[in-house]
C-alpha positions as CSV (number, residue, x, y, z in Angstrom):
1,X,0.0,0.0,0.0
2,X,1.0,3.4,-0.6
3,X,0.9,6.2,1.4
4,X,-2.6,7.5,0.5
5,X,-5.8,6.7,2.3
6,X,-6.8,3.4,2.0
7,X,-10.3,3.3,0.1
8,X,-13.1,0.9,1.5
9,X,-15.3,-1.3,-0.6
10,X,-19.2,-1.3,0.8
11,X,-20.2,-4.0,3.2
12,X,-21.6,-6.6,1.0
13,X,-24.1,-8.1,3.9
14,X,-25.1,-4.5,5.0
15,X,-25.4,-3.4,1.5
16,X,-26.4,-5.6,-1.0
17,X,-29.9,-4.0,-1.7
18,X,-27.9,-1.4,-3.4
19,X,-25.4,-2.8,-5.1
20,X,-24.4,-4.6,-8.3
21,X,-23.1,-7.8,-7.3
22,X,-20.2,-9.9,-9.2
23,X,-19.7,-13.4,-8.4
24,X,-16.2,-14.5,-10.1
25,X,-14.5,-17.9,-11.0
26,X,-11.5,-18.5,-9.4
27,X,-10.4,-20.5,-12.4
28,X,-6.5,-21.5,-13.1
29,X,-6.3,-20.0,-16.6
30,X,-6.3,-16.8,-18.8
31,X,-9.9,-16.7,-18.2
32,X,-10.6,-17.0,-14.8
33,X,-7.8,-14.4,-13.9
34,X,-9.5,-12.0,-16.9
35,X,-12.6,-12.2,-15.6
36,X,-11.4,-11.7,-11.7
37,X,-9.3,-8.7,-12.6
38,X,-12.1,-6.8,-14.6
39,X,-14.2,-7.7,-11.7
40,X,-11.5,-6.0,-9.1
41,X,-11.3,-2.4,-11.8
42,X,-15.5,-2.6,-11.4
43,X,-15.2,-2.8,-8.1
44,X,-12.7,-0.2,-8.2
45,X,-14.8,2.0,-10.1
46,X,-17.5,1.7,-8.0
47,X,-19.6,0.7,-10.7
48,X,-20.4,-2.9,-9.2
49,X,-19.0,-4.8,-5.8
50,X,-17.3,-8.2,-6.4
51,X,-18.4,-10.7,-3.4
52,X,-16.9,-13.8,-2.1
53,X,-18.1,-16.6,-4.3
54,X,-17.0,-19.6,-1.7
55,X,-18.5,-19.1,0.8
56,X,-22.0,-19.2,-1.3
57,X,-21.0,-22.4,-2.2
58,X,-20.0,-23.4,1.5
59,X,-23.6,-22.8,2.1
60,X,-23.2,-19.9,4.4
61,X,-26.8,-18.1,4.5
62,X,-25.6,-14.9,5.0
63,X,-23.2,-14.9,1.7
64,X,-26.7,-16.8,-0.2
65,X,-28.6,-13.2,1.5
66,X,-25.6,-11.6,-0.5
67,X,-26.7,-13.4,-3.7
68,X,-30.4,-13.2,-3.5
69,X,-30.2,-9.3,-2.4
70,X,-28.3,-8.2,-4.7
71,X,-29.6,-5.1,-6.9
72,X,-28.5,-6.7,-9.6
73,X,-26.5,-10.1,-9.8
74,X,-23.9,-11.2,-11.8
75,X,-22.2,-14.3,-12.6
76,X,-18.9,-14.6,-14.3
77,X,-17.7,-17.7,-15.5
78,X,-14.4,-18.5,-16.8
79,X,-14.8,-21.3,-19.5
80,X,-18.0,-23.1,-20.7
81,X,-17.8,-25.5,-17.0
82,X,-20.0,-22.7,-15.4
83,X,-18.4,-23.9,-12.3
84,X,-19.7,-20.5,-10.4
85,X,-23.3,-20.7,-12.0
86,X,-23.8,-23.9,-10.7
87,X,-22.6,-23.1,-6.8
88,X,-25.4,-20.3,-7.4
89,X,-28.0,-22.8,-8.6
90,X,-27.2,-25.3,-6.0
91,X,-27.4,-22.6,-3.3
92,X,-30.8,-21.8,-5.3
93,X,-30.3,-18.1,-6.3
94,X,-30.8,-16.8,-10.1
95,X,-28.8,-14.6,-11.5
96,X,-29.6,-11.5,-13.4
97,X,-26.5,-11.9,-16.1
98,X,-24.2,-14.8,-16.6
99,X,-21.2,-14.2,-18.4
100,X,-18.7,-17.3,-19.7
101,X,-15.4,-15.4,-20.4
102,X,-14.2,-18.0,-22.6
103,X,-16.9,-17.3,-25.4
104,X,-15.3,-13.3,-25.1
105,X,-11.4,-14.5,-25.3
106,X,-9.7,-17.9,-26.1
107,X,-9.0,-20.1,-22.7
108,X,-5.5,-20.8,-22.8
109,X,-3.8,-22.4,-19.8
110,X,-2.1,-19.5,-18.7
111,X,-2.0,-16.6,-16.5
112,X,0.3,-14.8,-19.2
113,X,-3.1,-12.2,-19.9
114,X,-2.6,-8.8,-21.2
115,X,-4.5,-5.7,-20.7
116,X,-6.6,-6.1,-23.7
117,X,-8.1,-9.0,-22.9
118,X,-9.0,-7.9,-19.5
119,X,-10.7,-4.8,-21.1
120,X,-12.9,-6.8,-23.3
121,X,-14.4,-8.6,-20.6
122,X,-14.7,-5.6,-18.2
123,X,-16.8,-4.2,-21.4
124,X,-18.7,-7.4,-21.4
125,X,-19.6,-7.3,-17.5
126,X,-20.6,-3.4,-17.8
127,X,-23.0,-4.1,-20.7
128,X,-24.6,-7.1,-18.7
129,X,-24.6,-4.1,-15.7
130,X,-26.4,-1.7,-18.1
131,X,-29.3,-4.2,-19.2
């Protein structure tokens, strides 16, 4: 950290009412980590608020609350597994918007990603946002 203020994300429990929630894979490749970093600059931004994904899948009610609250809810998938969709369906919440970031940029088994690529799914995430 630098020597700046340290800037606080909301309180996803307190606050999920009002907020655009991201759900993100934690996948081992170009895609997961593309689609976890645009989900970190939107978070950033303060244009959504990227939750814990596990602990939905853990069962823990009050991460599900998270899920179910949400303003809007959005899944993002690395590759066509839909590993994160399916901890939300088992946990019995719908999303709003499910993005697979392998059908915006080729999975390869890497995390080798540039800038580029993390751009054109940050694009894909704000126009699921926008809808």
């Amino acid at each position: 950290m630098g020597s700046g203020q340290v800037k606080l994300l909301p309180i996803c429990h307190k606050e999920a009412d009002n907020l655009n929630i991201l759900l993100v894979c934690g996948g081992a490749a170009n895609v997961g980590l593309a689609g976890y970093l645009a989900a970190v600059e939107l978070t950033k931004e303060g244009k959504a608020r990227m939750c814990c994904i596990t602990p939905v899948g853990a069962g823990i009610e009050t991460y599900i609350d998270i899920a179910r609250r949400a303003k809007k809810l959005v899944v993002i998938n690395g590759c066509q597994n839909q590993c994160a969709s399916r901890v939300l369906e088992q946990a019995g919440v719908k999303p709003d918007h499910v993005i697979v970031v392998s059908e915006v940029i080729k999975k390869i088994p890497t995390f080798d990603i540039n800038e580029e690529d993390v751009q054109l799914v940050k694009r894909k995430i704000e126009e699921a946002l926008e809808d």
